[in-house]
C-alpha positions, 0 to 999 in steps of 0.5 A: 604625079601622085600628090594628096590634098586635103580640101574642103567641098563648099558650094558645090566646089572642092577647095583645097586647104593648101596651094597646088602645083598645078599649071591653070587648067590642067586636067587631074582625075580627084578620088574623093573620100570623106575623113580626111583625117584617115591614114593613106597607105601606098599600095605598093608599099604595102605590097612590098611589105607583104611580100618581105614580111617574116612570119616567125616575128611576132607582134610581141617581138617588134613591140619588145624592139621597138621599146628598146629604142631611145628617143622617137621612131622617127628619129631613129629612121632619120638616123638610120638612113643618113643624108637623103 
């Protein structure tokens, strides 16, 4: 399981900032990495993206879409994908 945490590194002891669900003494490997406020990509997902991509759109185009739309993104992907 894959889960990202956001914590704070005091007295030599990372301390999370939220509850984990972790059973006492399970063993987890960390990656740390400074900034938490940084953007997370999923690898895979990018990947993906790569792959499925269509050269012969350009950035102007999905930007021109993209303000077409009425509302948040957001909403309109929740609208897109239904019940899930």
């Amino acid at each position: 399981m894959r889960q990202r945490i956001d914590a704070v590194y005091e007295n030599g002891v990372l301390r999370p900032l939220e509850p984990l669900k972790l059973t006492d003494h399970q063993r987890v490997c960390v990656t740390v990495e400074s900034g938490g406020q940084d953007i997370w990509l999923d690898l895979d997902v990018v990947e993906w993206a790569m792959n499925e991509s269509d050269a012969s759109i350009s950035l102007d185009d999905v930007r021109s879409r993209l303000s077409k739309l009425s509302g948040s993104l957001s909403e309109f992907v929740i609208a897109e994908r239904g019940d899930f």
